[in-house]
N, C-alpha and C positions, 0 to 999 in steps of 0.2 A: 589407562583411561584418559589420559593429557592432565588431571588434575593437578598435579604437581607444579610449585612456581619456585624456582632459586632463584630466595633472593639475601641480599646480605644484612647486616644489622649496620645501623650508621646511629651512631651517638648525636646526640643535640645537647648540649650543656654549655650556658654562661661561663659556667667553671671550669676551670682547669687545676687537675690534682694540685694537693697542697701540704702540706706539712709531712706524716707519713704516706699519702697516699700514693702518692712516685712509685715508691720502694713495694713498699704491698701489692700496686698491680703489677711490676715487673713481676714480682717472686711468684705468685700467682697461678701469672701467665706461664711464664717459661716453667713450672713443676706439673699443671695441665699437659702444655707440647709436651713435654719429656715424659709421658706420663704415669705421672703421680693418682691416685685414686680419690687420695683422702687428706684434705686442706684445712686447716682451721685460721679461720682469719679474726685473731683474739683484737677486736677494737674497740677502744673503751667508748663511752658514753658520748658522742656528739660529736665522733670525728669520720664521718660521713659512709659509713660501711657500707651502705647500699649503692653509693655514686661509687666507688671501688669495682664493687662486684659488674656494675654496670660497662665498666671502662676493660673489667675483664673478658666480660661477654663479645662487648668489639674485638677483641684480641683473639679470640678462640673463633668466634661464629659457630656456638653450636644451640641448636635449640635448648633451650634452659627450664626446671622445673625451677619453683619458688617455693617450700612450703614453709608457710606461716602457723604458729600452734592455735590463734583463732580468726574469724573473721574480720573484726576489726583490724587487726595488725594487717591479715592479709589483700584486705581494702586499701590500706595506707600504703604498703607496696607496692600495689596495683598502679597505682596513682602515680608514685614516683618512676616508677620504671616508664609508666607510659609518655612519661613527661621528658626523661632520658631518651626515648626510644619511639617517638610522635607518626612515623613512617612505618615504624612493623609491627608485627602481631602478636600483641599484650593482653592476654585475659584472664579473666578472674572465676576460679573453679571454686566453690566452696556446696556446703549441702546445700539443696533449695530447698529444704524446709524452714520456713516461719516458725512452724509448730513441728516437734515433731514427738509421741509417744511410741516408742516401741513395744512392739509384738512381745506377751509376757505373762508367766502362769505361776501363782505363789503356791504351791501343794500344800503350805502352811494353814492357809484361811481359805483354798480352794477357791483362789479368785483369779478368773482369766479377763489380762489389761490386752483388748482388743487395740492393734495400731490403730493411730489417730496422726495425720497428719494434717497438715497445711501447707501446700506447696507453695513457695513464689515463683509466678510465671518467669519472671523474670531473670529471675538468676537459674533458672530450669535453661533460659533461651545462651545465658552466659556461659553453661556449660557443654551446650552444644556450638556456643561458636566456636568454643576450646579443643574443644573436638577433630571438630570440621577442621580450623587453622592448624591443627596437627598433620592432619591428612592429606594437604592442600598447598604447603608453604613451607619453607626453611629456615623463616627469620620469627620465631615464634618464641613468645615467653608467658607460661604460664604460671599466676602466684595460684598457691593453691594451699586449703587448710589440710588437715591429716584426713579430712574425707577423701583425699587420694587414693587413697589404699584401700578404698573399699573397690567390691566389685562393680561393673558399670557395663557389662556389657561387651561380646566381641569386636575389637576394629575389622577384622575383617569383614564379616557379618553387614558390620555398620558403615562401608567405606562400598562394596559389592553389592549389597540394594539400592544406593541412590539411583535416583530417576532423572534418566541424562531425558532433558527438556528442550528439543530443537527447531526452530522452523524451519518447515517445509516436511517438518515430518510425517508422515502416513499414519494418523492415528484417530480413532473414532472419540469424539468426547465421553463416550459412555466409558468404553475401555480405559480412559484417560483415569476415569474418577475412579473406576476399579483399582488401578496402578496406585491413586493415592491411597487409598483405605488399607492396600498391603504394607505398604510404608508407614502405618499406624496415623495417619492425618485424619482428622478429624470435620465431617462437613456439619455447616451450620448455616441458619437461617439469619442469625445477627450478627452482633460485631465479631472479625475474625482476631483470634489470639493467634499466638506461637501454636503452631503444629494443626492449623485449622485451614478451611479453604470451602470457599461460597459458589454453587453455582447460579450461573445468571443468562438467558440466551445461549449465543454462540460464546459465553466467555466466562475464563473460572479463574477467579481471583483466590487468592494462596497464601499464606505469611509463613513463610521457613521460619524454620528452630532458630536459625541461627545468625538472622538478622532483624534489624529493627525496618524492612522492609517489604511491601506486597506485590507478587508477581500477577498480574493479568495477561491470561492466558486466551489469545482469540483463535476462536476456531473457524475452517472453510464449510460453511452451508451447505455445498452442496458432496456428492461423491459420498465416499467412504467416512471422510475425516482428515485434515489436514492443520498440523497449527501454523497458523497464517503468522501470527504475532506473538513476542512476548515484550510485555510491558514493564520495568519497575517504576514502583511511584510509592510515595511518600504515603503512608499508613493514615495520618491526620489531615493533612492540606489537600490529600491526591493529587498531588503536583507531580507532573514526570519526573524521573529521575533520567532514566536511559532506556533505548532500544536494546534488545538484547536479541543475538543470535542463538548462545546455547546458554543454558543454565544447567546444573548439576543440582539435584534437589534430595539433600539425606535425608533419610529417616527422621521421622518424629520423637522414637524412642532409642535409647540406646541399648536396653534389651528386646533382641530381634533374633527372628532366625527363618532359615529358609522352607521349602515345604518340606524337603527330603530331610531335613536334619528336625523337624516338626513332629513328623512324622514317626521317627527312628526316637524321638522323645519323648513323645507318649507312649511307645512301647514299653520303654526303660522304665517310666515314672507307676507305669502300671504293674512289672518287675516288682519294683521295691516296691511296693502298696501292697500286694498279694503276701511277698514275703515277710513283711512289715506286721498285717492282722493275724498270719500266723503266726508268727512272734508274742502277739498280742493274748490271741484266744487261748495260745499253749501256757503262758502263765495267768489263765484265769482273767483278764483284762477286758472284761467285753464294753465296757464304756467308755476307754480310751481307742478298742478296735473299730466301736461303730461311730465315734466323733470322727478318724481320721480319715474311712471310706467316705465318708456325707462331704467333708470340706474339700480332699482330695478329686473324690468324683465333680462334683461341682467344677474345680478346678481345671480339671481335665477338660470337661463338657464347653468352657470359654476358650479354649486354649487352641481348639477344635474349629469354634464354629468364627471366632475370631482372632485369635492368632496372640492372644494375650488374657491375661486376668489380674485381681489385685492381687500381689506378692509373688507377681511372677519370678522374681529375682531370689526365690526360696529353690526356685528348679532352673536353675542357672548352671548348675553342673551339668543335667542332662539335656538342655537347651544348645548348651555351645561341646555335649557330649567330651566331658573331661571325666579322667579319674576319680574316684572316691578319694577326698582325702591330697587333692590336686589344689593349686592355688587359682583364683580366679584373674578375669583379665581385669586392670582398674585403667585409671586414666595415665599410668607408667607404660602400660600395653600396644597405649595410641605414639608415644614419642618415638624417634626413629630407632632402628637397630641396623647393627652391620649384618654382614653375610653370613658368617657363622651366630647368630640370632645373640649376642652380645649387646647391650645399652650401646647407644648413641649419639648421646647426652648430656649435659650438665646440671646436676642437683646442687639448688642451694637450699640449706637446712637454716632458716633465720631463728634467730633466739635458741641455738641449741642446747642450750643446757635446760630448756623447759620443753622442745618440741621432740626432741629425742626420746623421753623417757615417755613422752604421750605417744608417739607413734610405736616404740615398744610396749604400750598399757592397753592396744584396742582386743587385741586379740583377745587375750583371755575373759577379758567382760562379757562379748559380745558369744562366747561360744556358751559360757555359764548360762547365761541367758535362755540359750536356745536348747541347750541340753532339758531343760526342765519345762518345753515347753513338746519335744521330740517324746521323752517317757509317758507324756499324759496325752498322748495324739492328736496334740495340737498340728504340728509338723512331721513328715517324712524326713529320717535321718542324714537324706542328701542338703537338708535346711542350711549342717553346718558349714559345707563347701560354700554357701555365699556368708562369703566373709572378707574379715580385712586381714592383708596378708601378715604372716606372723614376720616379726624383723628380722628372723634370716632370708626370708624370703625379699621383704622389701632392700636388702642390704644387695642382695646378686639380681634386682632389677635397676639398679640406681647410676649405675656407671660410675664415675667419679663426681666427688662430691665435696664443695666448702661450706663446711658450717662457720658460721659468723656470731660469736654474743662478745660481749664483755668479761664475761665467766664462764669460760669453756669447759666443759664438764670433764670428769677423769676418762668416761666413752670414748670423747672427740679428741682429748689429747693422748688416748694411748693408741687410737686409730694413725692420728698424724706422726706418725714416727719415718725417719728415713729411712732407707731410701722411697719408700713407695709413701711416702707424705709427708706435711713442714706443719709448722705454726708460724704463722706470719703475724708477727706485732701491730698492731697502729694506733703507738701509743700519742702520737703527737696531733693533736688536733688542730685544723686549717684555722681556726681562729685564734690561736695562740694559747684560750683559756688551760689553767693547769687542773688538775684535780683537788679537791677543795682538802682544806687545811681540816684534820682530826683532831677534839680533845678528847678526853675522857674525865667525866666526874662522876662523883659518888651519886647510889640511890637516896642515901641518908646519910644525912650530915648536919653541919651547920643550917643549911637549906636543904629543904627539899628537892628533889629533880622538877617539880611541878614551877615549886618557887623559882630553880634557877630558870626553869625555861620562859616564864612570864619574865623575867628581867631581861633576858636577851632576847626574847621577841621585842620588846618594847624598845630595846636598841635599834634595830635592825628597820622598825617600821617609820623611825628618829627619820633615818636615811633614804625613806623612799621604798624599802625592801619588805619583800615579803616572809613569812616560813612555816614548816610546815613539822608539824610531831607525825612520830608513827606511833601504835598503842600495840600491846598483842593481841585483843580483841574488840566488836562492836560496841557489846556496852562500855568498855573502857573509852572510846572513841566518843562516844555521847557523852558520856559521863563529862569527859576532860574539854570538851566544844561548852559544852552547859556552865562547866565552871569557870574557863577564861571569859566568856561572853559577863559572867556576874563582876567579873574584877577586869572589865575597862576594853577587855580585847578584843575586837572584832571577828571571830572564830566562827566556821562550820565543820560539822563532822562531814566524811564523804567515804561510805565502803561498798560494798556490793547487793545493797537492798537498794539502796537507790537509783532510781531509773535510771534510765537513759538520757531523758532530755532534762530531768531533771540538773543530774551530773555536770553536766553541759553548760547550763547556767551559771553551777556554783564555781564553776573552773574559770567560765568568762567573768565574772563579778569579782573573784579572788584575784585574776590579772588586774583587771581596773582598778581595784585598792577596796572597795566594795567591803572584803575582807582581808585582814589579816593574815589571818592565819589557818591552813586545812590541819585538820586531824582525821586521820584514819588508819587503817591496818596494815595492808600490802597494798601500798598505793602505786606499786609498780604497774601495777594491771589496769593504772585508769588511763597508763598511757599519756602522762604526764611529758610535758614537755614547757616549763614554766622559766623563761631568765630573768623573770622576778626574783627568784626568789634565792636568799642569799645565806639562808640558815635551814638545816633540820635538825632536830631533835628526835635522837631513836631513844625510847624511851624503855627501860630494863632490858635493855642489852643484853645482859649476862644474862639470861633463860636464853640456856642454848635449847634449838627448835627449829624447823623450818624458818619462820619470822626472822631468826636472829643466827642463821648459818652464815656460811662463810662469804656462799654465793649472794646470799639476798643483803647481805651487810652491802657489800661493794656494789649492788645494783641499787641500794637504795642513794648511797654515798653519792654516788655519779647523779644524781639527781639535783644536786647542786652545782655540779661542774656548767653552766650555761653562766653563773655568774661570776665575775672577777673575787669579789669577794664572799664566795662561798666556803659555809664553814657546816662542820659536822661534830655536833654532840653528843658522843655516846654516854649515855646515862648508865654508869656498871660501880657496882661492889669491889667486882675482881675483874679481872682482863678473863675472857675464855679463849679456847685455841681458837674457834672461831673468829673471835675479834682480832685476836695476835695476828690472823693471818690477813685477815680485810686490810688491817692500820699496815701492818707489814706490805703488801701490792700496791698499797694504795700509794704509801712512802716513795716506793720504788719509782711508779709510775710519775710522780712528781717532781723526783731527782731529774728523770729524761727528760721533763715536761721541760722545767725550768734552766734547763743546761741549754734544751736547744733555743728558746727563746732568748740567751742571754749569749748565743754564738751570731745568732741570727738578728741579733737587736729588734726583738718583736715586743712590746708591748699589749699584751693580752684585755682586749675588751669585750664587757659583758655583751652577751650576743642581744641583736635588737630586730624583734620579731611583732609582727602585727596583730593585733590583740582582735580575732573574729568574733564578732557582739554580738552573737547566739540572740539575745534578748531583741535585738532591731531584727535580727531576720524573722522571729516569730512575731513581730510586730508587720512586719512586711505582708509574709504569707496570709496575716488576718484580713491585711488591709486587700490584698490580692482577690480574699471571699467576699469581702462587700464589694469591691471595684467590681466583680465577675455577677455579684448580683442585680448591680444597678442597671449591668448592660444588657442582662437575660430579663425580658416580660416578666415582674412581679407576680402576676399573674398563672404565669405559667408555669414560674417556680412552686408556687403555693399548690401547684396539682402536681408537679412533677419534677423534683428536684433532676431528675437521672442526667441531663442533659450537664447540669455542673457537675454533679459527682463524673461523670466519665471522664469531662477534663482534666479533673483531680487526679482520677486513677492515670489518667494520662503523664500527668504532671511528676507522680509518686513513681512511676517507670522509667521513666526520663533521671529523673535523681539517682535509682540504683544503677539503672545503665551505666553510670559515671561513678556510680560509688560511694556517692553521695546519703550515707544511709540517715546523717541527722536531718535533713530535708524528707528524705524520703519517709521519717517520720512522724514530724510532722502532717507531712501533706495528710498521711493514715489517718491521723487522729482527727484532723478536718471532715475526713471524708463520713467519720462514721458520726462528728458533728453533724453534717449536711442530710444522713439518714435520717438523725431524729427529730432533723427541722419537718424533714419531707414524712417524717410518720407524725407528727403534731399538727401539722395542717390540713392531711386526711381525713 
């Protein structure tokens, strides 16, 4: 179809490898060429794993998957690669639900949880550029969360409907619009979204899935139909962008299918439906037989007269007509393959030792689920074919693959064995820092652990520095923020009830000195990254537990590594094997650390990073609602807010565009302010 564009990946970076990074992208690279399947790239805590990987990618040129265990993390990747890689195509796939409740029937209390979602347009539009850049281009990197692995729809299917859009071509407007509405686009009378398209005279304006731009489409008056013109222009300004000779215009949806396989799938679905109530009727069942002919027939009856219905992704196997008990296509489906249908690939698995054991946990949730929604005929038994693939499956779609954490799991390291995979070190970080110095003191004693840790916060803040306790649960986290705040310390607690923006605040005010000191539980997840701070306190230790294993010991440890003088106090009774082993890696890694800085004559300083004042940006953003109201008719406002809110919503699209999601939340919260300006003055 000419779609295809080879092009190659070109690195952008100030930096140039540093400390171990040399070594790791050679070993890397030449165990990929050679190939190797299965890579672990074990890099401690701040010495640049992703500019690594990056440096790899130039080395290899192959299209690359990213998956992150959530979306934040997978945001923050997004961001860096794009920043490495400013010239090719970096996108970001995660679910596009805001909201999402799944489809679900408790037999216990007899209570059926109807799906409730909330889509975001916008990350709806990021997953079709993802798409699209797969089908289209060579130099492509997608970060992606474990929503990978679900089903998503034929590439075929989705690559073989686009609507090649040419001028000069022989086409009737009417026919034209017919063409969209097969393609799942949607017409409308006002403003157009992703997957919409306006007619107007001889001209029909468009907005693809898969860009943040609107095609105007002019047609010839007279004759049959002919498109004289196509336009792109800027969605807000309507400023030309470019003349355009032909456009390739995908589908709206990524589950599609054609008439003849439509066709041949409603036959199938009617199949299992007949066979299904007789299943039903034979053991007596007639309230689950005649729930699932009413929702099925329904089903069928959209699917017919439109080409789609809600939960069409339930009849996904007979849609893209696969076996019972077949794995479905996901967005691995879309990346290239060789001739003998083989990955053609590069997976990186980030934070492997937490995203691995998620991508082996979707499966079976997701089938429990739906098994008990298939007995009471909620669903037709093919429901469970859309699904996320089980991880043998995902293992022989992946090609070769480097998982990257600081704590490689027993998985990744019995995967990376030779000859067909390594572990590659990078224990030396480009800024010299070592990994922080361990004590061990008692729970009770002379002093309490409370006591001791109040005396060496109170060091530490002498000098400028910050630090940080972990607890093993929330109330304890409160607890212990409420009591240092009574005895002098300037403390917040911070775990997982606490918002988002709220978070955000107390992270920026903890950098500025604002406070002292964070308490909380598993503060790995807040995505910390602080070279303030030069002390932590893990606080009961010895309750070996997830909290206090081997792996979360050494990722919390590294949490200090940013400061020269970072120190780690474990608060224990007894040493557990867990701890023996954190203090024992930790030891090791700091032998190497400080050998090679003292071959190298490096003197190691605390890294110095720019303290982003969350607090002024929300002070900005406010200031941006009143500047925006002084300039809009008072007046006008006071009957009709809609004309700010759409900026807003404009504004709030623009920020996830980029990834931007603490902006982008913001702006939300304005907007649904600005609703109840605009319902108060009605």
């Amino acid at each position: 179809m000419g779609l295809f564009n080879e092009n190659r990946f070109v690195l952008s970076s100030d930096f140039k490898p540093a400390g171990d990074q040399p070594l790791a992208i050679e070993r890397l690279t030449q165990g990929l060429k050679s190939g190797m399947t299965r890579e672990t790239l074990l890099g401690v805590t701040g010495s640049g794993k992703t500019f690594t990987v990056a440096n790899v990618i130039a080395n290899v040129q192959k299209p690359t998957l990213v998956i992150a265990h959530n979306k934040t993390l997978a945001a923050q990747l997004a961001q860096e690669y794009k920043q490495f890689f400013p010239n090719n195509a970096v996108h970001y796939f995660v679910s596009y639900y805001d909201y999402y409740q799944p489809e679900a029937y408790m037999p216990i209390t007899d209570t059926y949880i109807e799906k409730d979602a909330q889509i975001n347009v916008e990350i709806d539009r990021l997953r079709h550029a993802s798409t699209q850049a797969l089908l289209t281009r060579s130099d492509v990197i997608i970060v992606a969360s474990v929503s990978c692995i679900y089903g998503l729809g034929s590439p075929e299917d989705y690559e073989n409907e686009n609507f090649k859009i040419e001028v000069g071509r022989e086409i009737s407007r009417q026919d034209f619009l017919k063409r969209l509405v097969a393609i799942h686009f949607t017409r409308t009378n006002s403003d157009l979204l992703s997957g919409t398209f306006r007619a107007i005279g001889n001209t029909v304006e468009i907005q693809p899935t898969g860009e943040k731009t609107i095609l105007i489409i002019t047609f010839s008056l007279g004759g049959g139909g002919r498109i004289d013109s196509i336009l792109q222009v800027d969605p807000i300004s309507r400023k030309a962008i470019k003349n355009l000779d032909l456009y390739y215009l995908f589908p709206a949806k990524h589950f599609l299918t054609n008439k003849d396989k439509k066709r041949a799938a409603i036959r199938s679905i009617r199949a299992e439906l007949a066979e299904q109530l007789k299943k039903f009727k034979k053991d007596g069942n007639i309230l689950a037989a005649d729930r699932l002919k009413r929702r099925t027939s329904y089903d069928l009856a959209m699917i017919e007269e439109v080409g789609y219905c809600s939960g069409i992704e339930n009849y996904s196997r007979h849609l893209s007509a696969r076996l019972p008990g077949s794995p479905p296509d996901t967005l691995l489906s879309y990346f290239p393959h060789k001739e003998d249908g083989s990955p053609d690939f590069l997976t990186v698995i980030d934070e492997s030792h937490v995203t691995v054991s998620q991508i082996n946990g979707m499966y079976g949730g997701d089938q429990s689920r739906k098994k008990a929604l298939i007995d009471h005929g909620f669903r037709l038994p093919s429901a469970l074919d859309n699904r996320p693939l089980r991880f043998e499956e995902f293992e022989g779609r992946v090609g070769q693959v480097i998982y990257t954490s600081a704590t490689p799991g027993d998985f990744e390291r019995g995967e990376s064995v030779a000859p067909s995979g390594q572990i590659v070190e990078q224990i030396i970080r480009p800024t010299g820092l070592v990994d922080p110095e361990i004590i061990i003191r008692p729970i009770v004693g002379e002093k309490s652990q409370i006591a001791d840790f109040m005396e060496e916060v109170d060091k530490v803040v002498k000098k400028g520095f910050r630090a940080i306790a972990t607890t093993l649960t929330k109330k304890m986290a409160e607890e212990l923020s409420s009591y240092l705040k009574e005895n002098g310390i300037k403390a917040e607690y911070l775990h997982s009830d606490i918002k988002t923006m709220e978070r955000i605040k107390i992270l920026t005010e903890f950098r500025k000195g604002t406070f002292d000191c964070i308490v909380g539980v598993n503060l790995l997840r807040e995505g910390l990254d602080l070279p303030e701070v030069s002390l932590i306190g893990i606080l009961d230790a010895d309750k070996e537990g997830f909290l206090r294993s081997e792996t979360s010991l050494i990722q919390i440890i590294g949490r200090a590594a940013r400061n020269v003088e970072g120190r780690v106090i474990l608060y224990a009774d007894h040493a557990t094997k867990s701890i023996e082993a954190a203090m024992g890696e930790t030891e090791r890694r700091r032998k190497i650390q400080i050998a090679y800085n003292k071959k190298n004559n490096i003197t190691p300083k605390t890294i110095s990073k720019a303290i982003k004042d969350i607090t002024e940006q929300l002070e900005s953003e406010h200031s941006k609602v009143v500047n925006a109201l002084l300039d809009v008719d008072r007046s006008l406002f006071a009957k009709n807010p809609r004309a700010l809110i759409k900026e807003k919503e404009r504004q709030m699209n623009e920020a996830v565009k980029i990834l931007d999601f603490e902006t982008a939340a913001i702006l939300r919260d304005e907007i649904k302010t600005l609703m109840e300006i605009g319902k108060n003055q009605n």
